[in-house]
C-alpha angles and dihedrals in degrees: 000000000000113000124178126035114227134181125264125193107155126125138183112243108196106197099201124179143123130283102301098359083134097250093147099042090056099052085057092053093053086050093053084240123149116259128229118221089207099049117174120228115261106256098189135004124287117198101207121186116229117200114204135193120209112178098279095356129076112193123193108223116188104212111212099210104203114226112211097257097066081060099055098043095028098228095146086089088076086075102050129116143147093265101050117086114232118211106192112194129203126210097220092183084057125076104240113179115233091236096059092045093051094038089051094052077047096065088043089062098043107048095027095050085240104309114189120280131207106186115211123204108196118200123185101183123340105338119236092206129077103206106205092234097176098044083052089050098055101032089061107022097145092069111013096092094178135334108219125186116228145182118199094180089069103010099246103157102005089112088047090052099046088048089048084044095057084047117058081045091055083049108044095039087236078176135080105224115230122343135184140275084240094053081046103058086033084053094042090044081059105044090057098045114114094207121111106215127003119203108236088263090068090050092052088043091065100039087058091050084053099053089247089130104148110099086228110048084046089061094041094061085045096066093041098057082041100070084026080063103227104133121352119239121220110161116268087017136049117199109220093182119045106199076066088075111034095046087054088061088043092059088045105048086034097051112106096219090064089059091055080048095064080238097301114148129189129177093249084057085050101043090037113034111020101033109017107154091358103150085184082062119027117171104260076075100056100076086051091050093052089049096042085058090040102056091048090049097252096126129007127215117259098164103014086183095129084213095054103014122174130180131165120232104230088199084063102056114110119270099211123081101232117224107279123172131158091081116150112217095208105046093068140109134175151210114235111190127172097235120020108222108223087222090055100084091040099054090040083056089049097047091049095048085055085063121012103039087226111196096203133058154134167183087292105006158037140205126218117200132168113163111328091330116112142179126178113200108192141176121227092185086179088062089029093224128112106225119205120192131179132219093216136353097263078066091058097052102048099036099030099077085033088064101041093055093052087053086045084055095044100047087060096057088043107092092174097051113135107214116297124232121196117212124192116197099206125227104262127195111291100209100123121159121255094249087055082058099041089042082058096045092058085053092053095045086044090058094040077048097049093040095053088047095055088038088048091050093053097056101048085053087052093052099043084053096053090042083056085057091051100045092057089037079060097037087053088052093054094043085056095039081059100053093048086051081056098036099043109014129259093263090066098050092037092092102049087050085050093051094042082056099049084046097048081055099050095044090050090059099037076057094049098046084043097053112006098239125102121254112259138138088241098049091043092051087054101054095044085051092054092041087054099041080056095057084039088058100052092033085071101031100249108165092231090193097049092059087043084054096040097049091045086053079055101044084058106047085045090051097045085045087060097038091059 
């Protein structure tokens, strides 16, 4: 039976922003707190009350500090909703790209159902970056309340910002008025529970020890513990603390063998290899992990079976573009959109691995290939188009209508899509001179060219670095070698000098006889750079025998213009 009314004027912040962008050091300065010129990067994420006083009202705001990791994986998103305040704050000594900004105010609206937005632009001395203020404004006017311009190092726009913060929650009715005694211990039981997470039949179990029994006022409560954070509500299971399920992204997306996975992830991987024996984690926890990701866009289904589940982490795909050639310029068409979702390559990749089994793939783009037959599908999120190119025109024809009805696929799942233009770049006759193909000839060999040297590069770097490793592995040895001939007498230590010489010797000739080359720092250095180059090579997908065709081609061409 719920008996009493009390006020309640308590609200969620989230202070979102990228690595030192100086999140926790202005929490402490609306708090009048000290700051810390050295201040240490937030690992996890701190939940800090913040009492205010407002001419006759005090309000109880519970600040979300942000650690690093729920910016990289942006698993802040799982915290959104369209009750919590979000202070996003900019880093104007810092160089953000526009993209990233407006991507980011894009999620906010997205997976908060626009919860107010207060953008703060933090300047520490005389910012380098010009932040467009208005275009942001208007571009996202239905959540953007105010942007204010602050400087915690000496407190210029820190009253502005607590006065904009009261009210936008005055506005928004970021409160929920006046609750019950019965809410209050539910909440409080809450509050003081050491469990990470609860199913919903835990939830319904203390309500009814609490005399809440009506369905919707259960849910009500619900919802309302739910933007007040907390607990986080997703579905069949409610997080009460929030570093549970974030950590549990961070050992996925942290773990070596899922980079050797290409970021698939399957629930024997989970069950086996991330979490084996984890009572933190047992595996009744791990399907509601996978949807949890999936339904904030960290990851995207590729086999949805719950007894053989796959999903790939989109966090996890390679960065880097491999080395790809053979592209035809004028077997090509494009997508043009008005604004590139970030999740549109990912779940085009996933819904390809489901199909086609493709090999290569990354961060913004895939490859098809049976036989000789090839098609490269990219991303170019600056231009906002995908752009899709053949090697030949039997590619065109077998992976042209395959691709288009991934996109087609894709398109459908996508809510925050711009119109979409196709544009088909048409076959054109192909009857170019012999100078056109040798002119490009000469390009192709150019970029194979460019691409060894910089892979080259990178593998004599790899093995310097591990010579530098063994050089102080060998210094150390002498140094302790040194100490035993002071410790124990040269006469004791004589012999083993003696064995590690006779061994040096017959170790130099077992080499020689094995390989024919003599033993030398010098001959062994060689061998392990052109064994790494090799993995090098393959790592990135650089067709080793096409440079060596194309520079004898060259060499040819070089060789008959000298000879006339």
């Amino acid at each position: 039976m719920a008996t009493g009314r009390k006020n309640f004027p308590e609200a969620k912040i989230l202070v979102i922003g990228s690595r030192h962008a100086g999140k926790t050091s202005l929490i402490k300065k609306l708090k009048g707190g000290v700051l810390n010129p050295n201040e240490p990067e937030t690992e996890r994420i701190k939940i800090i009350p913040w009492y205010v006083k407002s001419r006759d009202s005090e309000f109880h705001f519970n600040i979300w500090d942000l650690g690093r990791d729920e910016v990289e994986y942006n698993t802040y998103r799982f915290f959104l909703t369209k009750h919590t305040l979000c202070i996003f704050v900019i880093n104007a000594n810092h160089t953000e790209q526009e993209s990233r900004i407006e991507q980011t105010l894009r999620d906010i609206r997205k997976f908060g159902s626009v919860p107010p937005v207060i953008i703060v632009i933090n300047k520490f001395h005389e910012p380098q970056q010009d932040v467009a203020k208005e275009t942001l404004k208007r571009k996202f006017a239905s959540s953007v309340s105010n942007i204010v311009e602050v400087s915690y190092m000496d407190a210029i726009g820190i009253d502005e910002l607590k006065e904009m913060i009261i009210k936008v929650y005055k506005d928004n009715r970021l409160y929920y008025g006046k609750i019950t005694d019965n809410w209050i211990a539910i909440k409080t039981r809450i509050e003081n529970s050491a469990k990470n997470y609860i199913l919903k039949n835990d939830y319904e179990e203390i309500c009814q020890t609490k005399r809440l029994y009506d369905s919707k006022d259960r849910d009500s409560l619900l919802n309302c513990l739910h933007h007040l954070g907390v607990l986080s509500n997703f579905k069949d299971i409610c997080i009460l603390k929030p570093n549970w399920i974030t950590s549990s992204v961070h050992k996925i997306c942290n773990n070596n063998l899922m980079f050797h996975n290409k970021g698939i992830l399957d629930k024997q991987i989970m069950a086996n290899k991330i979490f084996p024996g984890d009572k933190a984690y047992p595996k009744d926890t791990h399907r509601y992990i996978m949807d949890i990701m999936r339904d904030f866009e960290l990851c995207f289904d590729i086999d949805n079976e719950q007894d053989n589940r796959k999903v790939l982490i989109s966090a996890l795909l390679r960065k880097d573009e491999p080395f790809t050639d053979g592209w035809h310029p004028r077997l090509a068409f494009q997508y043009q959109y008005n604004v590139l979702p970030g999740s549109l390559m990912p779940r085009f990749i996933a819904k390809s691995l489901a199909h086609n089994r493709p090999k290569m793939y990354w961060q913004n783009g895939i490859v098809f290939e049976k036989d000789k037959n090839a098609a490269l599908v990219k991303t170019l999120p600056e231009q906002n188009k995908i752009y899709v190119q053949f090697n030949n025109s039997e590619a065109r024809h077998e992976f042209q209508p395959v691709i288009q009805s991934h996109l087609q696929h894709v398109h459908q799942s996508v809510q925050e899509l711009g119109a979409i233009g196709t544009l088909v770049l048409e076959n054109l006759a192909e009857d170019h001179t012999a100078n056109d193909e040798h002119q490009k000839e000469v390009e192709l060999f150019t970029q194979f060219k460019k691409k060894k040297e910089s892979l080259d590069l990178k593998s004599e770097k790899k093995i310097k670095k591990q010579g530098l490793k063994l050089i102080i592995s060998l210094v150390i040895i002498w140094i302790n070698l040194g100490l035993a001939i002071l410790i124990y007498g040269w006469d004791k230590i004589e012999p083993l000098t003696s064995m590690v010489g006779v061994g040096s010797i017959f170790f130099s000739c077992a080499y020689l006889f094995n390989t024919t080359q003599e033993f030398s720092p010098k001959a062994i250095y060689g061998k392990l750079v052109e064994s790494e180059k090799k993995q090098t090579y393959k790592e990135y997908g650089f067709n080793l025998a096409e440079y060596e065709r194309l520079e004898k081609r060259q060499a040819s061409k070089s060789a008959s213009h000298l000879n006339l």
